[in-house]
C-alpha positions as CSV (number, residue, x, y, z in Angstrom):
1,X,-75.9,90.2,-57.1
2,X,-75.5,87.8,-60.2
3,X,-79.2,88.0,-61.1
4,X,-77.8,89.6,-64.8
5,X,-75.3,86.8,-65.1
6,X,-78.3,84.3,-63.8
7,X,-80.5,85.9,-66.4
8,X,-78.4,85.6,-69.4
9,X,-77.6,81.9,-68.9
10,X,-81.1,81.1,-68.0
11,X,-82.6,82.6,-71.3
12,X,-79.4,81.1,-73.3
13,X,-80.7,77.9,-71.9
14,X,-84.5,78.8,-72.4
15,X,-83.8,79.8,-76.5
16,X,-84.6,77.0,-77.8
């Protein structure tokens, strides 16, 4: 399970 992982980059990517 990389959801964490997954989450992190996503909202990393989504922080704009």
């Amino acid at each position: 399970q990389k959801e964490g992982l997954v989450r992190e980059i996503v909202q990393h990517l989504t922080a704009k």
